[in-house]
ZAMARGU-4260 file (C-alpha; in steps of 0.2 Angstrom, whole numbers, plus 5000, padded with zeros to 4 digits):
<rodrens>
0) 5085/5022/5018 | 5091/5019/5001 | 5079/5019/4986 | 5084/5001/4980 | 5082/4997/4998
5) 5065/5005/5001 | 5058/4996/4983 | 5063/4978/4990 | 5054/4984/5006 | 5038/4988/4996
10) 5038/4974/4985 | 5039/4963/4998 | 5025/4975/5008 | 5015/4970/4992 | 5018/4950/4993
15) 5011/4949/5009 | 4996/4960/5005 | 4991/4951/4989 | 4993/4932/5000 | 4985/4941/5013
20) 4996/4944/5026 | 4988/4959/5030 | 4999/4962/5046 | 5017/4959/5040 | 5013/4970/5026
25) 5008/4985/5035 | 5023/4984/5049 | 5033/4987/5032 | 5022/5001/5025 | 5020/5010/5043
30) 5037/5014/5045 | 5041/5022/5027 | 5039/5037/5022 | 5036/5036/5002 | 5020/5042/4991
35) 5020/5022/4987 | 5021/5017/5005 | 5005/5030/5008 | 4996/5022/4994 | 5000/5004/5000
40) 4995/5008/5018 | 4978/5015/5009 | 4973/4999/5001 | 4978/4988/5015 | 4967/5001/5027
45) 4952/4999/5012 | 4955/4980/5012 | 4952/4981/5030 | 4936/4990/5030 | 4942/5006/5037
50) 4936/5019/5023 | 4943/5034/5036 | 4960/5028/5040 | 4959/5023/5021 | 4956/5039/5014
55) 4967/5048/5024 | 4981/5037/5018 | 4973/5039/5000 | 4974/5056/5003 | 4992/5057/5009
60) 4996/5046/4993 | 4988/5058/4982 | 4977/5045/4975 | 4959/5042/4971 | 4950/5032/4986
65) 4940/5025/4971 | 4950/5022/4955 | 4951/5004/4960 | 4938/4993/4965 | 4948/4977/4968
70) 4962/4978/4980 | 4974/4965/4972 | 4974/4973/4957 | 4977/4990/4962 | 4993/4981/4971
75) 4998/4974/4958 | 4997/4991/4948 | 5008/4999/4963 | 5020/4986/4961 | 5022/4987/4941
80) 5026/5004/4943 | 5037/5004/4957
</rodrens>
């Protein structure tokens, strides 16, 4: 997938996760393989309540499972720094 391709995919992986649309978001970040994917995935897994799978995805993301401890606004970091 191409990188502009992949960054619309995110964005829009984001948007649903912010207006909680927990499910459309995570079909998109399941089937990419990025750092940023991994990270999103991580959030929506903690949004979730699922702190294994969460840290696992963390993990893969090389990010701190605790660095953030409001979902929304660690989205919205991912996304400004897309």
């Amino acid at each position: 997938m191409r990188g502009s391709q992949n960054k619309e995919l995110l964005n829009q992986a984001i948007d649903f996760a912010i207006n909680d649309s927990w499910d459309a978001s995570h079909k998109i970040v399941q089937d990419l393989n990025s750092i940023e994917a991994y990270w999103i995935h991580a959030v929506l897994h903690k949004i979730e309540g699922d702190e294994f799978n969460s840290r696992y995805w963390y993990e893969r993301a090389q990010q701190p499972y605790e660095a953030y401890s409001d979902p929304k606004i660690e989205l919205a970091f991912i996304q400004n720094n897309l």
